[in-house]
C-alpha positions in Angstrom: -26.9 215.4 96.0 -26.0 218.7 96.9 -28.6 222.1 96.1 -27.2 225.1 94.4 -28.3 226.5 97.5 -26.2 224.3 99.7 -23.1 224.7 97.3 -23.8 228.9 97.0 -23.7 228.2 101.1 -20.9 226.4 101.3 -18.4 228.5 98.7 -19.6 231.6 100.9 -18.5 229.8 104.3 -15.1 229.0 102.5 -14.3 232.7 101.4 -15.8 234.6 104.2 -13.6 236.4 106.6 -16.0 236.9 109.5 -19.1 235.4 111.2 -20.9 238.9 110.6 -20.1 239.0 107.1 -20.5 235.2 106.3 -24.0 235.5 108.1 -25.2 238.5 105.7 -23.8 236.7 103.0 -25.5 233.3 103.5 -28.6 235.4 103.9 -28.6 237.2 100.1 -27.4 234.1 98.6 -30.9 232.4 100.2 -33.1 235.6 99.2 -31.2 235.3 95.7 -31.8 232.0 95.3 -35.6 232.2 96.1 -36.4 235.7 94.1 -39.4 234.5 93.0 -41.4 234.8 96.5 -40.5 236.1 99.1 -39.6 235.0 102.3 -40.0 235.2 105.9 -37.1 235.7 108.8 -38.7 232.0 110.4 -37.6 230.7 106.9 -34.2 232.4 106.9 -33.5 231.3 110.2 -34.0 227.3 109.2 -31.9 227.9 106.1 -29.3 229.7 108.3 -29.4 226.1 110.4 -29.7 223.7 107.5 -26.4 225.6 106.4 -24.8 224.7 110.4 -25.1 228.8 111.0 -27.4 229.1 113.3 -28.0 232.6 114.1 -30.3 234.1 116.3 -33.6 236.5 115.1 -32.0 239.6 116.4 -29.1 238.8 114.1 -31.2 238.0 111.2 -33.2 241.5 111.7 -30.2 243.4 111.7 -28.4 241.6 108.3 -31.9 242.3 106.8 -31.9 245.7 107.7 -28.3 246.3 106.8 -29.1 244.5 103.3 -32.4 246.6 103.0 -30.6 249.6 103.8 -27.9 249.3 101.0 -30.6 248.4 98.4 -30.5 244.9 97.6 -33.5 243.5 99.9 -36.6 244.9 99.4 -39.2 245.0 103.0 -43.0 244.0 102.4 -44.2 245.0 105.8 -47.4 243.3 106.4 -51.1 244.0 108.1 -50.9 244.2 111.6 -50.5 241.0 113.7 -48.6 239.4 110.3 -44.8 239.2 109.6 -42.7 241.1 107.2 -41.3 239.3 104.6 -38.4 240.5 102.3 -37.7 239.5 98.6 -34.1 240.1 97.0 -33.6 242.9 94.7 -32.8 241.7 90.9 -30.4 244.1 89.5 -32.5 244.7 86.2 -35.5 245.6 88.1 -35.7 248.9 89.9 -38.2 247.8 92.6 -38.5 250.8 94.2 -40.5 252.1 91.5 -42.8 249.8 90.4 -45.6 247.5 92.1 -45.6 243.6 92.6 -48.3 241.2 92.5 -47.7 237.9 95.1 -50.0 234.6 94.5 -50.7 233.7 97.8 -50.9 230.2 97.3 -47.4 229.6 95.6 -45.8 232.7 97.2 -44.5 234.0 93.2 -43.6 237.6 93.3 -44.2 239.1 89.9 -42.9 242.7 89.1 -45.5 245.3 87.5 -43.3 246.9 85.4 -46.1 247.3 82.4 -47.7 250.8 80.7 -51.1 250.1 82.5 -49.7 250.4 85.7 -47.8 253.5 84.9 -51.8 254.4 83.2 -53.1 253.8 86.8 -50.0 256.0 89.4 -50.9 258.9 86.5 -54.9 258.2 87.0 -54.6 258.4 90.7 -52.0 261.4 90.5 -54.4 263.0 88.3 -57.5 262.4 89.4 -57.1 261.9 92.9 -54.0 264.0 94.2 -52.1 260.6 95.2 -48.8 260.1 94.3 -48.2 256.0 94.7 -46.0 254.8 97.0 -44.5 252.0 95.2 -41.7 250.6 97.5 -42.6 248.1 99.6 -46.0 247.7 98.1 -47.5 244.8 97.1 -50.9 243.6 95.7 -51.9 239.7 96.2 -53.8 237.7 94.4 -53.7 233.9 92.6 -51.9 233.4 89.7 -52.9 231.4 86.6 -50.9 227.9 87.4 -52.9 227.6 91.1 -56.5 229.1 89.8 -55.7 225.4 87.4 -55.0 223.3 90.6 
């Protein structure tokens, strides 16, 4: 039985003009179809090969910076000596502006769009003369469904 991910694949292989764009294109239809964590080029590249694309990592950086650079993939760069991971940008969210929280047991991104968060960028405005950087900023922690496992 076939994945939506393998059929999103394969109806992207059949319409794509070029290996450029058909490589890009496999690559948001992955991030799409895992928005809820984000995801690492390593994992990108063995999608890319599941899908018979195999693409180098130079050619993975360079669709994720394109993608990055017109606004629909979202960079989490990480502490030194880790890897950057990347998350797809939903539509209705405006990432760029808020925080996220990541459970780093299940990987589940979660956007911070609530007033207590807005409470706290005014608090540290305020109080401390720091305007938050929100983009590409995320907090980590462990969500409720893996504090229960």
């Amino acid at each position: 039985m076939e994945t939506p991910i393998k059929m999103e694949a394969a109806a992207i292989m059949a319409r794509s003009d070029g290996y450029r764009t058909k490589g890009r294109q496999l690559i948001l239809s992955y991030l799409e179809a895992t928005k809820e964590r984000t995801v690492s080029v390593s994992e990108i590249q063995e999608f890319m090969e599941q899908q018979g694309n195999p693409v180098n990592v130079s050619t993975i950086y360079r669709n994720l910076d394109a993608l990055v650079a017109q606004g629909k993939v979202m960079k989490f760069v990480a502490d030194k000596g880790d890897k950057s991971t990347y998350r797809y940008i939903e539509p209705e969210h405006d990432c760029h502006k808020h925080l996220h929280i990541q459970c780093v047991k299940c990987g589940k991104v979660i956007h911070l769009e609530c007033d207590f968060m807005r409470s706290i960028e005014k608090h540290v405005l305020e109080e401390h003369g720091i305007s938050l950087l929100c983009e590409n900023s995320i907090l980590y922690g462990v969500c409720q469904g893996c504090k229960s496992t």
